[in-house]
C-alpha positions in Angstrom: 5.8 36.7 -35.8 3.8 37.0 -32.7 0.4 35.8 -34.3 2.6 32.9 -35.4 4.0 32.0 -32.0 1.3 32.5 -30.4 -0.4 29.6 -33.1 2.3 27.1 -33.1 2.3 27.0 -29.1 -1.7 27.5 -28.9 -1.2 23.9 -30.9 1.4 22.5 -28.8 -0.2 23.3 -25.7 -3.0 21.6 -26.7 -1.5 18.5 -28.1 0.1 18.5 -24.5 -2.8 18.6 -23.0 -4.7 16.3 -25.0 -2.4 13.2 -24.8 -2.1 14.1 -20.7 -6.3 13.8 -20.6 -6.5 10.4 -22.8 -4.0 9.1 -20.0 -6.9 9.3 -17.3 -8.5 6.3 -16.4 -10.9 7.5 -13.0 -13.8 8.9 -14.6 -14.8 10.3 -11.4 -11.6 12.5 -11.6 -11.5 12.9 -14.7 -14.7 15.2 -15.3 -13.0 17.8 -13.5 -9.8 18.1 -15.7 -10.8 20.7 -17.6 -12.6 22.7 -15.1 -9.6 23.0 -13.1 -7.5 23.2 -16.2 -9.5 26.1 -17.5 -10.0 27.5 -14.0 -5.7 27.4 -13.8 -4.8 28.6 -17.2 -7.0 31.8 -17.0 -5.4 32.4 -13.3 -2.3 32.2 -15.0 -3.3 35.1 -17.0 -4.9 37.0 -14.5 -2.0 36.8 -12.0 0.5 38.9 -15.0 -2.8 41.5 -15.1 -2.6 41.8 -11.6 1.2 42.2 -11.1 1.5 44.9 -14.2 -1.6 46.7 -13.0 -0.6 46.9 -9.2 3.2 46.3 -8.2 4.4 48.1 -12.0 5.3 44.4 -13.0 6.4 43.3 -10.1 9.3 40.1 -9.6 7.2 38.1 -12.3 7.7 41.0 -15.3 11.5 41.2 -13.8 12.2 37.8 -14.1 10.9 37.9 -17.4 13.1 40.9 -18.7 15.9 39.5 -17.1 15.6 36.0 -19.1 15.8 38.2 -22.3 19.2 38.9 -21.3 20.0 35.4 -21.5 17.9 34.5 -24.4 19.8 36.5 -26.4 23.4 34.8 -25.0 22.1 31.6 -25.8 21.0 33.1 -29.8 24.7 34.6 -29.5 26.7 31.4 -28.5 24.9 28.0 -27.4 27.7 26.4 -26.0 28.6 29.5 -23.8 24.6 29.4 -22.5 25.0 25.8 -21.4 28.6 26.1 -20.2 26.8 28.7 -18.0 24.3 26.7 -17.1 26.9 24.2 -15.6 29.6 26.1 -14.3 27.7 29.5 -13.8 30.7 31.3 -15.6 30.1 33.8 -18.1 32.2 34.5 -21.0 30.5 37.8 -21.5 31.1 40.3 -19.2 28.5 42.4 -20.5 25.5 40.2 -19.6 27.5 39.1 -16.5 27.2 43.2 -15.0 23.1 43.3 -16.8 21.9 40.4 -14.6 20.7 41.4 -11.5 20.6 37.7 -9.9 23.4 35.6 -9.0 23.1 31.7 -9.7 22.5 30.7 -6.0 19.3 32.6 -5.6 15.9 30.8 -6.5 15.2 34.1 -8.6 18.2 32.5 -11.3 16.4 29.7 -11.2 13.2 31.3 -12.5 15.2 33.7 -15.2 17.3 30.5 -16.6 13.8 28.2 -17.0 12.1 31.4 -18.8 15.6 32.0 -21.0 15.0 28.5 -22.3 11.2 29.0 -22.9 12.0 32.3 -24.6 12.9 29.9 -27.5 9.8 28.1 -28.1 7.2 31.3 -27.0 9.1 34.0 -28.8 9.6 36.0 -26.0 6.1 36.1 -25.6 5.2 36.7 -21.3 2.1 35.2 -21.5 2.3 32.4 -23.7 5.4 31.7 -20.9 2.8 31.7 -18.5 0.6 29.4 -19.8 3.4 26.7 -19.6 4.3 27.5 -16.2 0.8 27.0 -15.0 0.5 23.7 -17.1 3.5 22.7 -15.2 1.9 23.6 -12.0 -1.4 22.2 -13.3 0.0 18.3 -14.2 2.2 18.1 -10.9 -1.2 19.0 -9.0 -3.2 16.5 -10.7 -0.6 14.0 -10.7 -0.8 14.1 -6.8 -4.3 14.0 -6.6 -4.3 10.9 -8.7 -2.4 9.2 -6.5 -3.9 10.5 -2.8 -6.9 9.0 -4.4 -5.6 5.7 -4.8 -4.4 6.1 -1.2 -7.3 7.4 0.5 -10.2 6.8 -2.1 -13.0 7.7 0.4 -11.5 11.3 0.3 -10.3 11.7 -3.3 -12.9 14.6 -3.7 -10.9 16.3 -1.0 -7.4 16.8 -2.5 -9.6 18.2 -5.6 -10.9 20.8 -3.8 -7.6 21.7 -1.8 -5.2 21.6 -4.9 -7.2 22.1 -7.4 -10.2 24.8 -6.5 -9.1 26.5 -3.5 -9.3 29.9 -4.5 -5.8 31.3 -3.3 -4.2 28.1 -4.1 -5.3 28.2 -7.6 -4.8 31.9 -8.3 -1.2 31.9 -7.0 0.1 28.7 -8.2 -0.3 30.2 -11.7 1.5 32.3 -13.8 5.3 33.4 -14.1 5.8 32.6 -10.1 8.2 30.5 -8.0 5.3 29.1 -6.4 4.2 27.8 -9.5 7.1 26.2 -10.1 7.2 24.9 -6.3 4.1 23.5 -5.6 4.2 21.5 -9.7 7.2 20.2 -8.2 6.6 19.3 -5.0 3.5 17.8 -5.8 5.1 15.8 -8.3 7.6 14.5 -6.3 5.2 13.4 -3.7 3.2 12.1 -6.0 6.2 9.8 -7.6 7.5 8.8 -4.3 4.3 7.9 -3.0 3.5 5.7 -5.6 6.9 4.1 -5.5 5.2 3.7 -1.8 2.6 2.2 -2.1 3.2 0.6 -5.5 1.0 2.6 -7.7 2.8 2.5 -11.0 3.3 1.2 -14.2 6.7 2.0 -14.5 9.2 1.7 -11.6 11.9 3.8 -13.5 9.7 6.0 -15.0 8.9 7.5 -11.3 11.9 7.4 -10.1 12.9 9.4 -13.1 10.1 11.9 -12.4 11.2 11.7 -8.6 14.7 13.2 -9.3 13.8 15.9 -12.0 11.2 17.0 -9.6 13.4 17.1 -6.3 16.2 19.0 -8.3 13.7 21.5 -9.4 12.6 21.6 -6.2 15.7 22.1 -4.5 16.5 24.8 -7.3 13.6 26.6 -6.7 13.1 26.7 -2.6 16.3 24.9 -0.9 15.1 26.1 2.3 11.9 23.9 1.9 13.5 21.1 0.2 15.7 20.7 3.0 12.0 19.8 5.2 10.5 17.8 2.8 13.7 15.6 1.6 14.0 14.1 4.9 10.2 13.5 5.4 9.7 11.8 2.4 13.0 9.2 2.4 12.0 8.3 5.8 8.6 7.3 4.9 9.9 5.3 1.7 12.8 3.8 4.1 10.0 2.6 6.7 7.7 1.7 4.1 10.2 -0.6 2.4 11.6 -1.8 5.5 8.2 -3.2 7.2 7.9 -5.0 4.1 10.5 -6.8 4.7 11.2 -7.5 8.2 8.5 -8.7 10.9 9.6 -7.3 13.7 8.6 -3.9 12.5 4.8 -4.7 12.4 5.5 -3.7 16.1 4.5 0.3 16.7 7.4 1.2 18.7 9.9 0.0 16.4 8.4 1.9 13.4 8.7 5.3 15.4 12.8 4.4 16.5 13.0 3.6 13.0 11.5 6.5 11.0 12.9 8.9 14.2 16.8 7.4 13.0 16.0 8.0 9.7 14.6 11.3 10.0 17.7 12.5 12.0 19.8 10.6 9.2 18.4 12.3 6.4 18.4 15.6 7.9 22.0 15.4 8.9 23.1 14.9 5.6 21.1 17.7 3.6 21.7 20.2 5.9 25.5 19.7 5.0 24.3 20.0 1.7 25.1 23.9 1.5 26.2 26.2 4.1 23.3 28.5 4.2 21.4 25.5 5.4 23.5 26.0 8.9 21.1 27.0 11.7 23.1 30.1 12.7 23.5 31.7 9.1 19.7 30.4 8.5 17.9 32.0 11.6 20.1 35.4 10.9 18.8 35.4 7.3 15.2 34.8 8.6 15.3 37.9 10.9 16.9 39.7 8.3 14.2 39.1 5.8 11.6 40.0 9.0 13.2 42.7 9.6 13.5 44.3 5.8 10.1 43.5 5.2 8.6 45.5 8.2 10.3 48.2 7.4 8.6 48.2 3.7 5.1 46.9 5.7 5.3 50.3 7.6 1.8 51.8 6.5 0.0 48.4 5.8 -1.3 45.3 7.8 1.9 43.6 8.7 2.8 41.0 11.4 5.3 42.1 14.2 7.5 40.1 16.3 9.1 42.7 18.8 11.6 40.1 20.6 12.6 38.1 17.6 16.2 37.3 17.6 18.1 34.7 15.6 18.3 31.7 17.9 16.5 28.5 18.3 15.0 29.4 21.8 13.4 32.4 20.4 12.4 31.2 16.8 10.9 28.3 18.8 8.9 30.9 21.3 7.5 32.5 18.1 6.5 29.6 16.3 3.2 29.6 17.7 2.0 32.7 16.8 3.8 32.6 13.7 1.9 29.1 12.5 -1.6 31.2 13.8 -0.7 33.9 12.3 0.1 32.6 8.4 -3.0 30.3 8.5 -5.7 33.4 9.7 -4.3 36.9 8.6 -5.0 38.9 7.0 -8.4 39.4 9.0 -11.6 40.1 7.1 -11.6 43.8 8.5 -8.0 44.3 7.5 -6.6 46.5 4.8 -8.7 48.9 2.5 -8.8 47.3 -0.6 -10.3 43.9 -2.6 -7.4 42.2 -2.4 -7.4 42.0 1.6 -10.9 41.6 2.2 -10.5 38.6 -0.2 -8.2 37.1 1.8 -9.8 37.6 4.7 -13.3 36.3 3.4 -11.1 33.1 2.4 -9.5 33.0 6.1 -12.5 33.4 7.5 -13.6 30.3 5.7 -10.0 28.4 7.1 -11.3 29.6 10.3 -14.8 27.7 9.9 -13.2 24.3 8.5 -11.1 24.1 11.1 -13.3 24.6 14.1 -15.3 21.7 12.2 -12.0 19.6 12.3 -11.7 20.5 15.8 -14.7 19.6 16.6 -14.9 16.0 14.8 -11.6 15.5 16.4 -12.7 15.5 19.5 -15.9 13.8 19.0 -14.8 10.9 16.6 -11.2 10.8 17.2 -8.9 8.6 14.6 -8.8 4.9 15.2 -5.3 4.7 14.1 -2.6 6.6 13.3 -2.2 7.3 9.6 2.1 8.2 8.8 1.7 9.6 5.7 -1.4 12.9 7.2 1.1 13.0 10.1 4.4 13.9 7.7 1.5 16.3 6.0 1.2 17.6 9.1 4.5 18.4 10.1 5.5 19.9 7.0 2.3 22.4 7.4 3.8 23.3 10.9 7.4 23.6 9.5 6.8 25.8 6.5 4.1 28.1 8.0 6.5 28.8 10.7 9.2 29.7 8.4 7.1 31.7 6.6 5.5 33.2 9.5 8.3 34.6 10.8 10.3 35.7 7.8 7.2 37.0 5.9 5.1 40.0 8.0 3.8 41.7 5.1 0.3 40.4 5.0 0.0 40.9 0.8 2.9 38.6 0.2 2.2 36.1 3.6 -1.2 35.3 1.6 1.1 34.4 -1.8 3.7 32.6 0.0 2.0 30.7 2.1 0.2 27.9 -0.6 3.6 26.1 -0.3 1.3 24.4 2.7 -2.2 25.4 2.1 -3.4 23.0 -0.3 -2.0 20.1 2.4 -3.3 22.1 5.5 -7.3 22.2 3.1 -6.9 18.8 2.3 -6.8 17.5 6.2 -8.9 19.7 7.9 -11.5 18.5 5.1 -10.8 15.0 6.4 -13.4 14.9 8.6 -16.7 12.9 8.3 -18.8 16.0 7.8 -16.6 17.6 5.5 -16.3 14.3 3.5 -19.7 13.4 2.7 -20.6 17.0 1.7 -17.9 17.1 -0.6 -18.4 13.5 -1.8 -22.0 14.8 -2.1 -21.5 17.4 -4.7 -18.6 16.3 -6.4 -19.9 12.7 -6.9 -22.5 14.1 -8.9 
């Protein structure tokens, strides 16, 4: 049975990918589809190696025995699986006490999509984990696609920062929440975008893709939905609007108007559940600190003596925090590959964005571009929150490519950057 499984979804994966590569049209794009496709598949299977071999399995092999469970309730009674599904009530109270997630935590997210995969892989991990990175894969490309319709002179830069950056690729793969994340995010930015700026061939096909995406967003990392939700609807709501009234070709009014929305938007999703409420929020972020430093004890870890859960002191860390997430660990810290890795690719962060800093300075922009600036707040946002919440340096490094592929993609903005990109990817 396995050697059959692992046939029929060798042949669907491939008809999958096959009617997703004759949709390309940029040839220019298009010759790296399979590098990076190849490049993201094998991380995929790399990233269950690593788990089983250092963390005993880790959350990814616990997720996966944990969607056996359910698996096995669906073989047992379908209409009790989906009634679960919908109403998170379980008619058996045996699975019920075997579950170790409850259905408002991301982690039941990830066990339900793998239940319903179980179906179609057999059970199989890693067949499991070559559709989860396809998923992650498609929503990646899909946003390049379209960020190279926007800014065409730097299409080769979203390739390399979603697509090629090594921590962004390796972790983005494989039986993760991140995979899921960053597929969906970047297909939700990608549909909303070219609802935008009117890059489609079907208007309800996006905003079908739009929804599916922000619910699986939302499903996966609430916390970070609840950021990029009210970016994103302000943009489309400013965009739509200085299309239609003249008055907002004016600079000022733009910023009351996207400010109003912004507020608007963020009012209403952060009533969207109660552990979106600052208070609860900031207690559960020092929480999480505090837990993790405790488990951090004997390895490179952040530490934030004076954290408490309130805005005044979440906003005094944020500095450091943001720092912090983008640079460690150091290239001299920790005594393993794995660390000096990550600091050989931080060091590397740490060179780009001197250069940025540098151009900056030198040529500074002509104008200001909306769409780099939300990119830019949502980089600050989330690499705070992680900052803070995350110390351990071996899961900070995982973590944090809910922002890294956004934070590559502008520091390679520059003029310098461009043309030596352009310069070898052109080719």
């Amino acid at each position: 049975m396995i050697f059959l499984y692992s046939v029929g979804n060798s042949l669907l994966i491939s008809g999958l990918i096959y009617m997703y590569w004759l949709r390309q049209k940029d040839v220019s794009l298009k010759k790296w589809f399979f590098p990076a496709l190849i490049g993201k598949l094998i991380c995929g299977i790399l990233s269950g190696i690593f788990f089983q071999r250092y963390f005993q399995g880790g959350d990814t092999f616990l997720f996966q025995s944990q969607s056996l469970l359910l698996t096995e309730y669906f073989k047992a009674s379908p209409a009790a699986y989906f009634k679960l599904w919908f109403t998170n009530k379980y008619e058996s109270e045996t699975v019920r006490t075997a579950m170790i997630y409850y259905y408002y935590s991301n982690s039941y997210t990830m066990v339900f999509l793998l239940s319903f995969l179980n179906l179609i892989t057999g059970n199989l991990y890693y067949l499991n984990s070559l559709y989860f990175s396809l998923f992650s894969f498609f929503g990646a490309w899909q946003l390049v696609k379209t960020l190279g319709y926007i800014y065409p002179q730097n299409k080769y830069a979203v390739v390399v920062a979603f697509l090629f950056f090594p921590s962004v690729v390796f972790w983005s793969s494989g039986v993760m929440k991140e995979a899921v994340y960053l597929g969906a995010l970047c297909w939700l930015l990608s549909a909303v975008l070219n609802l935008v700026f009117r890059n489609y061939r079907s208007c309800w096909l996006e905003m079908t893709g739009a929804v599916v995406a922000a619910y699986v967003l939302w499903k996966i990392r609430y916390y970070f939905a609840a950021v990029v939700f009210p970016l994103l609807f302000s943009l489309a709501v400013l965009t739509w609007a200085k299309s239609k009234y003249i008055f907002l070709k004016i600079r000022s009014y733009q910023v009351l108007l996207f400010s109003a929305c912004l507020l608007l938007f963020s009012f209403v999703v952060y009533h969207m559940e109660h552990v979106l409420r600052l208070d609860y929020f900031f207690l559960q972020l020092t929480q999480s600190y505090e837990a993790l430093v405790t488990l951090s004890a004997n390895r490179p870890h952040i530490t934030y003596p004076a954290l408490e859960p309130t805005v005044s002191s979440v906003l005094a860390h944020a500095p450091i925090a943001i720092i912090q997430t983008i640079l460690r660990p150091l290239v001299w810290e920790g005594d393993n590959w794995f660390y000096k890795a990550a600091g050989l690719e931080n060091f590397l962060i740490l060179l780009l964005i001197f250069g940025w800093l540098f151009s900056l300075f030198k040529y500074p922009p002509q104008r200001f571009d909306l769409l780099l600036f939300i990119f830019l707040v949502y980089i600050v946002v989330i690499g705070t929150l992680i900052g803070l919440s995350t110390p351990n340096l071996g899961s900070l490094n995982r973590y944090r490519i809910a922002y890294l592929p956004f934070l590559v993609y502008l520091l390679l903005q520059t003029k310098g950057y461009r043309l030596l990109v352009n310069r070898y990817f052109s080719k």
